[in-house]
C-alpha positions as a Markdown table, in Angstrom:
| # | Residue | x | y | z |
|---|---|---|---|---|
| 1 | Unk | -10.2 | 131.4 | 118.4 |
| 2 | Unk | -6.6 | 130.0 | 117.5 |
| 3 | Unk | -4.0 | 132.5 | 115.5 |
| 4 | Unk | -3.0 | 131.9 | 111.9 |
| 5 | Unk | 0.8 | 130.3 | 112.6 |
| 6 | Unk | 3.3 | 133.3 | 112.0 |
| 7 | Unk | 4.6 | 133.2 | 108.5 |
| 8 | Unk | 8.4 | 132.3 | 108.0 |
| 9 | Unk | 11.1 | 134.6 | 107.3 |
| 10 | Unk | 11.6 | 135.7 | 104.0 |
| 11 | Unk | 14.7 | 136.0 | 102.6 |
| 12 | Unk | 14.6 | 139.0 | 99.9 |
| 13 | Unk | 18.5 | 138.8 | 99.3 |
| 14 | Unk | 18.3 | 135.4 | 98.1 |
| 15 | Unk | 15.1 | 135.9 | 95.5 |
| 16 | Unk | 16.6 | 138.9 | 94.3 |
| 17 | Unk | 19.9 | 137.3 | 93.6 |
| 18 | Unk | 17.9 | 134.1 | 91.5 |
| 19 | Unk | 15.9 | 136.3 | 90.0 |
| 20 | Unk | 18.6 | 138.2 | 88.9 |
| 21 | Unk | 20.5 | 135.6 | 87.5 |
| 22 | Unk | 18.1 | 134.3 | 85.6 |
| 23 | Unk | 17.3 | 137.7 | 84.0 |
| 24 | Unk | 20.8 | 137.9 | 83.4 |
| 25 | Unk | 21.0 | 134.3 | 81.5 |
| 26 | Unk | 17.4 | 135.6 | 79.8 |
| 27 | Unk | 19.5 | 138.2 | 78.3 |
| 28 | Unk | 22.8 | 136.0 | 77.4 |
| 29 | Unk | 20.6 | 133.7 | 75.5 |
| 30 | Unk | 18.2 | 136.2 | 73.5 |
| 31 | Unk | 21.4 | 137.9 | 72.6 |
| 32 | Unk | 22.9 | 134.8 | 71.8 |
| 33 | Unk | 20.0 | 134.3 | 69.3 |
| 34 | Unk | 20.2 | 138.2 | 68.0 |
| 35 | Unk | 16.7 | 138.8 | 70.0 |
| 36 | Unk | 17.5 | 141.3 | 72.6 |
| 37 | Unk | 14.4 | 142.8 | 73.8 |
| 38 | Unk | 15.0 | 146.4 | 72.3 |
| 39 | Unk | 14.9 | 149.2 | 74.8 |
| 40 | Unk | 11.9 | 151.3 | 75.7 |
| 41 | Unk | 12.9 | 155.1 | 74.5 |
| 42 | Unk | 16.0 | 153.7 | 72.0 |
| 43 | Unk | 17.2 | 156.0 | 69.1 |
| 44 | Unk | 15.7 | 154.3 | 65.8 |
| 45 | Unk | 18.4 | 155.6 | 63.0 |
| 46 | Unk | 16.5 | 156.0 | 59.6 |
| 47 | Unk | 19.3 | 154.5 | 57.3 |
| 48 | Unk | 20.0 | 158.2 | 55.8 |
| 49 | Unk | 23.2 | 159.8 | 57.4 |
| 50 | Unk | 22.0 | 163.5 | 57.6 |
| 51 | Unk | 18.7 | 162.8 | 58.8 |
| 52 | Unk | 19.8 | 160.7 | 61.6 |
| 53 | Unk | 22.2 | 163.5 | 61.8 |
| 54 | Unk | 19.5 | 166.1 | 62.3 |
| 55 | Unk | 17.4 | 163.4 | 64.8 |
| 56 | Unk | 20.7 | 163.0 | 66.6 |
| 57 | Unk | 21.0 | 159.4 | 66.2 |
| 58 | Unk | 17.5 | 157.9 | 65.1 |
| 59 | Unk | 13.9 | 158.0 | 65.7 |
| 60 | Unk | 12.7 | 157.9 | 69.2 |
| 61 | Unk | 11.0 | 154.4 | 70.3 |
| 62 | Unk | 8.3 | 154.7 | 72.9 |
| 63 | Unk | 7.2 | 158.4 | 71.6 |
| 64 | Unk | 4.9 | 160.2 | 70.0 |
| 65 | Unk | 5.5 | 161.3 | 66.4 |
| 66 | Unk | 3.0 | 163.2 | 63.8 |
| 67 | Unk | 2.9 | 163.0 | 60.2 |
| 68 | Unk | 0.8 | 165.3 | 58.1 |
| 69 | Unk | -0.3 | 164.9 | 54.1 |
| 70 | Unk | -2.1 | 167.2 | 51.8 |
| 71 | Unk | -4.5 | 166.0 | 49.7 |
| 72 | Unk | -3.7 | 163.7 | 46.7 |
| 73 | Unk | -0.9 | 163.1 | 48.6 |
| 74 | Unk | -2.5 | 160.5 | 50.8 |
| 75 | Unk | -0.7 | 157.1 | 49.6 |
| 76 | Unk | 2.4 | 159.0 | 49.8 |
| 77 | Unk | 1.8 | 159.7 | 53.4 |
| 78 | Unk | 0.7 | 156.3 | 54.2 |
| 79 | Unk | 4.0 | 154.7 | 52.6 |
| 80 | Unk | 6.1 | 156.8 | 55.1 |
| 81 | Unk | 4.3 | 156.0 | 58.0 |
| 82 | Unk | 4.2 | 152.2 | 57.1 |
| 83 | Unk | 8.0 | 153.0 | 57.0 |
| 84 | Unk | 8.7 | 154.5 | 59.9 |
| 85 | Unk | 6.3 | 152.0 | 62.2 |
| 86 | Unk | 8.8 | 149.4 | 60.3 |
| 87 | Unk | 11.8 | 150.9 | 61.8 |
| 88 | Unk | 10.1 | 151.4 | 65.1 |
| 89 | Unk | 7.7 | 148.6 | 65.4 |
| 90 | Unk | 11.0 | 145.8 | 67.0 |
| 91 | Unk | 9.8 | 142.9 | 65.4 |
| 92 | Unk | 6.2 | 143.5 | 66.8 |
| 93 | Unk | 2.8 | 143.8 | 66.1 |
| 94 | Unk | 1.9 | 147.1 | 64.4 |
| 95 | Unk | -1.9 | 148.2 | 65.5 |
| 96 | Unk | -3.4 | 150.1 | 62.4 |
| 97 | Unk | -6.3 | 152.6 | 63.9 |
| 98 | Unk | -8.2 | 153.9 | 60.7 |
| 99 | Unk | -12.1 | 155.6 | 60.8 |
| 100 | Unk | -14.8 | 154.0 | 58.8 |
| 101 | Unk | -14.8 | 155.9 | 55.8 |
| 102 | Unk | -11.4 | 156.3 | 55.2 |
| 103 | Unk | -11.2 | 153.0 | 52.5 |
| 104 | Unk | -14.1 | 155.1 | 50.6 |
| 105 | Unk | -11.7 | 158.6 | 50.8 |
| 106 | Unk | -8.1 | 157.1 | 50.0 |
| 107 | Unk | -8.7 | 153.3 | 49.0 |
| 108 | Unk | -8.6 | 149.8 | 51.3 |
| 109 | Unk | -5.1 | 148.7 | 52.2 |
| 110 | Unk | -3.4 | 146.2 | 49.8 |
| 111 | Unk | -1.8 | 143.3 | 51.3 |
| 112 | Unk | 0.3 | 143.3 | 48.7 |
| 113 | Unk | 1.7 | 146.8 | 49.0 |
| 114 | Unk | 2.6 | 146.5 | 52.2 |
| 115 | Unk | 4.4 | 143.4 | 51.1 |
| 116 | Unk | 6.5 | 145.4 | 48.7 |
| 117 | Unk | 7.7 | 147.8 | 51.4 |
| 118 | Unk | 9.2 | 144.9 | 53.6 |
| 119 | Unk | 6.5 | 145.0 | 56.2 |
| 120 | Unk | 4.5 | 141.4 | 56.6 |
| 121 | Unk | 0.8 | 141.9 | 56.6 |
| 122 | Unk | 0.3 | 139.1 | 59.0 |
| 123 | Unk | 1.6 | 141.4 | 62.0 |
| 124 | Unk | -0.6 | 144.2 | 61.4 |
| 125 | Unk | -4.0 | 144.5 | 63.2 |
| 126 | Unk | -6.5 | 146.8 | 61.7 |
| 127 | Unk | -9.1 | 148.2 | 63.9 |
| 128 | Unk | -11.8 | 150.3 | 62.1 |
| 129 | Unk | -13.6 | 153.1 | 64.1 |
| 130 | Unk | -16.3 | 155.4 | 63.3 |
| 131 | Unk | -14.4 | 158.8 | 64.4 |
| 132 | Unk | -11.4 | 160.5 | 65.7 |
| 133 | Unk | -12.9 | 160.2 | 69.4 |
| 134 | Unk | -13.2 | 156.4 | 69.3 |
| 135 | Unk | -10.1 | 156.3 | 67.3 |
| 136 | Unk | -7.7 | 158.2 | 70.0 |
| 137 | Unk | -9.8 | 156.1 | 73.3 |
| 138 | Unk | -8.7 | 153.0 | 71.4 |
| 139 | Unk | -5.0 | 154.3 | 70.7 |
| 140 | Unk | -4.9 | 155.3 | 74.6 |
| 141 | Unk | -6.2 | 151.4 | 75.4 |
| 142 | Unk | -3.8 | 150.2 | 73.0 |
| 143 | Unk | -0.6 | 151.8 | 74.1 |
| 144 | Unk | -0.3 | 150.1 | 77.0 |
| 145 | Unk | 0.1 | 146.7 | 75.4 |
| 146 | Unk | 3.4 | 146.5 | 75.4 |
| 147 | Unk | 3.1 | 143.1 | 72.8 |
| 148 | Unk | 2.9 | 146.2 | 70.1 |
| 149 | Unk | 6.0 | 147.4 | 68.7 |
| 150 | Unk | 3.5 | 150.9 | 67.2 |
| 151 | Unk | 0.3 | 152.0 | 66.8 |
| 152 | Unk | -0.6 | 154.1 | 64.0 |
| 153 | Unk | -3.8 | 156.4 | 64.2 |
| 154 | Unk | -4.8 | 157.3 | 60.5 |
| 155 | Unk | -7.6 | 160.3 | 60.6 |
| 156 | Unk | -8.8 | 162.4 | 57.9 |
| 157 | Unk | -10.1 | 166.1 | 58.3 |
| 158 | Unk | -10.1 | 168.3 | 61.0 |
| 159 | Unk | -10.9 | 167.3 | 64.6 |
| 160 | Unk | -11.2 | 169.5 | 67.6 |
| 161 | Unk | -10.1 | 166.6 | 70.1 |
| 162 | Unk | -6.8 | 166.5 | 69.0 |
| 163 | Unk | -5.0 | 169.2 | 70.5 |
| 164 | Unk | -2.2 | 169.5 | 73.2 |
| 165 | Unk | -3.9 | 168.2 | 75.6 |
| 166 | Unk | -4.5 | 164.5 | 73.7 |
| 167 | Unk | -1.0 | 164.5 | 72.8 |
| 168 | Unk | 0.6 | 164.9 | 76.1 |
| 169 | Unk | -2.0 | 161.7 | 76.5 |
| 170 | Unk | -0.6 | 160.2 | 73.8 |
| 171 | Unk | 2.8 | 161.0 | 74.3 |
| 172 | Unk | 2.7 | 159.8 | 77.8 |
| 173 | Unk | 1.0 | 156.7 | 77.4 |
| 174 | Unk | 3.7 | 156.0 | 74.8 |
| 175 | Unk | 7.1 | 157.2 | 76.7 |
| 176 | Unk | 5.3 | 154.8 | 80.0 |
| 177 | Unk | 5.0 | 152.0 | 78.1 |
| 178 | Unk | 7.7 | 152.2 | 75.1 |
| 179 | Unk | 5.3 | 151.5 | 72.6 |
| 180 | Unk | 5.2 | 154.1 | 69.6 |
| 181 | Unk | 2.7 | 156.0 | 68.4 |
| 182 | Unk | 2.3 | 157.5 | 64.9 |
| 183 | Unk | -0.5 | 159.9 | 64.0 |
| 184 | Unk | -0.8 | 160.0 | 60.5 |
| 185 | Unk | -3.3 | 163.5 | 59.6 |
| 186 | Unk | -5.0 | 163.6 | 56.0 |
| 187 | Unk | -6.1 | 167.5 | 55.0 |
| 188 | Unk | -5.5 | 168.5 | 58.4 |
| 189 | Unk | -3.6 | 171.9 | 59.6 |
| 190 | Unk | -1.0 | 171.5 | 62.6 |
| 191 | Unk | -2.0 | 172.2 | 66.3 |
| 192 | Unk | 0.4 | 173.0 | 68.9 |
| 193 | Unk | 1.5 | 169.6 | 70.1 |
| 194 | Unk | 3.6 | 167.7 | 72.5 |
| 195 | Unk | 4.8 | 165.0 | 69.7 |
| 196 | Unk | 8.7 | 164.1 | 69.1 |
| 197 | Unk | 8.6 | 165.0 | 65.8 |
| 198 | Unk | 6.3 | 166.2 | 62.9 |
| 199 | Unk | 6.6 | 165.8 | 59.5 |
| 200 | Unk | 5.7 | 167.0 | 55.9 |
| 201 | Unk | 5.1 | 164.2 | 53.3 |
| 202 | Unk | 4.6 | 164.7 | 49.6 |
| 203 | Unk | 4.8 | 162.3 | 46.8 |
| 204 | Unk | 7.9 | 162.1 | 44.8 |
| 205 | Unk | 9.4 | 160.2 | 41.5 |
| 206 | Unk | 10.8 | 157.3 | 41.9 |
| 207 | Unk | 14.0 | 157.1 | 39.5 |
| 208 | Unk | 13.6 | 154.7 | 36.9 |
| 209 | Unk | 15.9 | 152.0 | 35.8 |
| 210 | Unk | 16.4 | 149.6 | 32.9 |
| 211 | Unk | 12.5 | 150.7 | 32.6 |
| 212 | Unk | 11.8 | 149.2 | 35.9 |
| 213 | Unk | 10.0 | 150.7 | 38.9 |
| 214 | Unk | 12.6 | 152.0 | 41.5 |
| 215 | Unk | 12.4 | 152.3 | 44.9 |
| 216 | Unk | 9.4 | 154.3 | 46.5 |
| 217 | Unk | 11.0 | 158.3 | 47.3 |
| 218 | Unk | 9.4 | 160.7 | 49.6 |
| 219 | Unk | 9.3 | 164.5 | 49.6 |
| 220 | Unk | 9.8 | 164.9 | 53.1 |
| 221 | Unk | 10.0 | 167.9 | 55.8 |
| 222 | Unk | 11.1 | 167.8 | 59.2 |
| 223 | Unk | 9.0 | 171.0 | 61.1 |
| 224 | Unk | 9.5 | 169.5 | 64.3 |
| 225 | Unk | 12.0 | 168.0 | 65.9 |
| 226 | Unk | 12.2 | 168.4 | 69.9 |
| 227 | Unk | 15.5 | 167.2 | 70.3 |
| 228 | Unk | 17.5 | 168.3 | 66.9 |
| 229 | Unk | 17.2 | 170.5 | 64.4 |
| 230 | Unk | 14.8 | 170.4 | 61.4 |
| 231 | Unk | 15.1 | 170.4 | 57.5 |
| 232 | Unk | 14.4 | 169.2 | 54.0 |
| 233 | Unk | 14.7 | 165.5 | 52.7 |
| 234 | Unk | 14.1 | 163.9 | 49.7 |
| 235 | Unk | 14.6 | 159.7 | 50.9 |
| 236 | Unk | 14.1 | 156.4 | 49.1 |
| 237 | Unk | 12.7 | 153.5 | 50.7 |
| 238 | Unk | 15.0 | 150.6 | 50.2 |
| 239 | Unk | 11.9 | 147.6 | 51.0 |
| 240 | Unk | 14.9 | 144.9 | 51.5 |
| 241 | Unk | 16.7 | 146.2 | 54.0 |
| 242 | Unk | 14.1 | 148.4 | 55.5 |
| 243 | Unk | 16.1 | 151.5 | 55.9 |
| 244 | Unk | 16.2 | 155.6 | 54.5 |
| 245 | Unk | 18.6 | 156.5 | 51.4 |
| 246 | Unk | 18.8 | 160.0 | 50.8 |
| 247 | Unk | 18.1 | 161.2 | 47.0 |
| 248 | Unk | 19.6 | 164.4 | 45.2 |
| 249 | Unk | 15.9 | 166.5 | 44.1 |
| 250 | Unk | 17.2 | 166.1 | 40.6 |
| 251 | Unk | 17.5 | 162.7 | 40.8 |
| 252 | Unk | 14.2 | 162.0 | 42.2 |
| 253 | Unk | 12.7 | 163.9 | 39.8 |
| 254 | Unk | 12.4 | 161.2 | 37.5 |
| 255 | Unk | 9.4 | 158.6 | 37.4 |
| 256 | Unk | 6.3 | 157.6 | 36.0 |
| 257 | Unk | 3.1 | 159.5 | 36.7 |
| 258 | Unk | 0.2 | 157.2 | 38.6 |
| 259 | Unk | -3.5 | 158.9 | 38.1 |
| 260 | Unk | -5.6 | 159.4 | 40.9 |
| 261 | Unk | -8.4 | 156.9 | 40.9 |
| 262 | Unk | -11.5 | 157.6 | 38.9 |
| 263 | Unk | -14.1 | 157.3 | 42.1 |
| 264 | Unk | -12.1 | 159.5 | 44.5 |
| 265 | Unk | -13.8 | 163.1 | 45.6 |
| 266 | Unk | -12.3 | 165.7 | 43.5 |
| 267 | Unk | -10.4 | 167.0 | 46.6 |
| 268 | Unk | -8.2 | 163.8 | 46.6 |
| 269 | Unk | -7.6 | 164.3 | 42.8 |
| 270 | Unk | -5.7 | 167.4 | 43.3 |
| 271 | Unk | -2.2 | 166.0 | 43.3 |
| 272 | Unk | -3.2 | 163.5 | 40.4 |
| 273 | Unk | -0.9 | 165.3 | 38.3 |
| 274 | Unk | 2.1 | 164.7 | 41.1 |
| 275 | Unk | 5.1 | 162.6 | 40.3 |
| 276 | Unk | 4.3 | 159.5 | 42.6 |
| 277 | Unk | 6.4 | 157.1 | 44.7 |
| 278 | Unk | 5.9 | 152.9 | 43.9 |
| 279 | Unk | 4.5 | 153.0 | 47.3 |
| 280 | Unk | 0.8 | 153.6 | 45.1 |
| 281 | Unk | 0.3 | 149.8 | 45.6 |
| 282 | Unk | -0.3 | 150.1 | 49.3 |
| 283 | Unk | -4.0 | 151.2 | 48.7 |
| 284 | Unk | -6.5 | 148.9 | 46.6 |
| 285 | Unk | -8.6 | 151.3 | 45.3 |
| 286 | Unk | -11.9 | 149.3 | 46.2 |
């Protein structure tokens, strides 16, 4: 039986010095073009001084971050997290998890909502699940698609499965592959967690001028914050330039009032008599 030939030398200095340069000139010319590939675990500043302040610098990319809304508060909620996957999503794809029955409990997303908060409905992918469990297996599968820029899990109620131990999953998946992931929690209590940060979101009135609509404003708390400290924020949501401005509580205090729709359950309707944000238009009420 005759030997394979022996294979030729390689020559690793050389390939690592071409590859190298062309990296390099990769770089030069996506800079050149303002489309440096972002980095994995960059701090994401808000647009609001003191809050970025408090998150020393920005919102962590490539982590896990939890967001929490009482009910009648859900559209509220849902305008933040849009938000902040807009800030952290680096001109990517945003992955929208959501369970079945949500678009019964808090109304189908509106195209053009999302329009009106800056964020292009054509790079969002819904995927629609039929519970937490299938939601968070399809997060995990999702995370390591590095084409996203964010995935946002949207669950309502209580469920046992997420605890610590899914959001060290979660929070791993997300630091390996520098993807983000938001967990948005409708009429849910907080769990001990392994997420960046975790926030408070409440509807809030959006200051009117020249009887226009303003900008949507969010009642917000900061409860968690691993790497800063924590606090109280009332923000408006500038849709143009995609970015935080912080509001005085007197200021924001000011606004139309926007009813809770007619064929919600009455547990949804309890904030229907809360000051609202423009953000309302993000859910069609089907």
């Amino acid at each position: 039986m005759s030997e394979f030939p022996p294979r030729p030398a390689r020559e690793p200095a050389t390939g690592v010095i071409r590859d190298t340069a062309r990296l390099t000139q990769l770089r030069v010319t996506l800079a050149n073009v303002g489309l440096e590939p972002p980095e994995k675990h960059a701090r994401v500043p808000l647009g609001c001084a003191s809050l970025d302040l408090a998150l020393n610098g920005g919102l962590v990319r490539g982590a896990l971050h939890e967001i929490f809304v009482s009910p009648g508060d859900e559209t509220a909620g849902t305008g933040f997290a849009v938000a902040l996957a807009q800030r952290l999503n680096a001109r990517k794809h945003l992955l929208w998890i959501r369970q079945d029955f949500s678009a019964l409990e808090h109304g189908e997303l509106s195209a053009t909502g999302l329009l009106e908060l800056g964020l292009d409905p054509s790079r969002i992918l819904v995927l629609q699940v039929s519970d937490a469990v299938s939601a968070l297996r399809a997060a995990g599968d999702a995370l390591t698609c590095t084409a996203l820029g964010a995935v946002l899990i949207e669950t309502t109620g209580e469920a046992k499965i997420l605890n610590l131990v899914t959001s060290r999953r979660l929070t791993l998946a997300s630091a390996q592959s520098g993807v983000t992931a938001v967990l948005l929690r409708f009429s849910a209590k907080p769990q001990a967690s392994a997420a960046e940060t975790r926030w408070h979101v409440r509807s809030a009135g959006s200051p009117v001028a020249n009887e226009q609509w303003g900008y949507p404003v969010f009642e917000t708390e900061l409860v968690r914050n691993r790497h800063g400290t924590t606090g109280h924020w009332v923000v408006e949501w500038s849709c143009d330039d995609a970015l935080f401005r912080e509001l005085r509580e007197d200021t924001a205090d000011r606004g139309a009032v926007v009813p809770a729709s007619s064929d919600r359950p009455a547990a949804a309707a309890m904030g229907a008599d809360r000051r609202a944000s423009s953000a309302s238009g993000l859910r069609a009420i089907a």
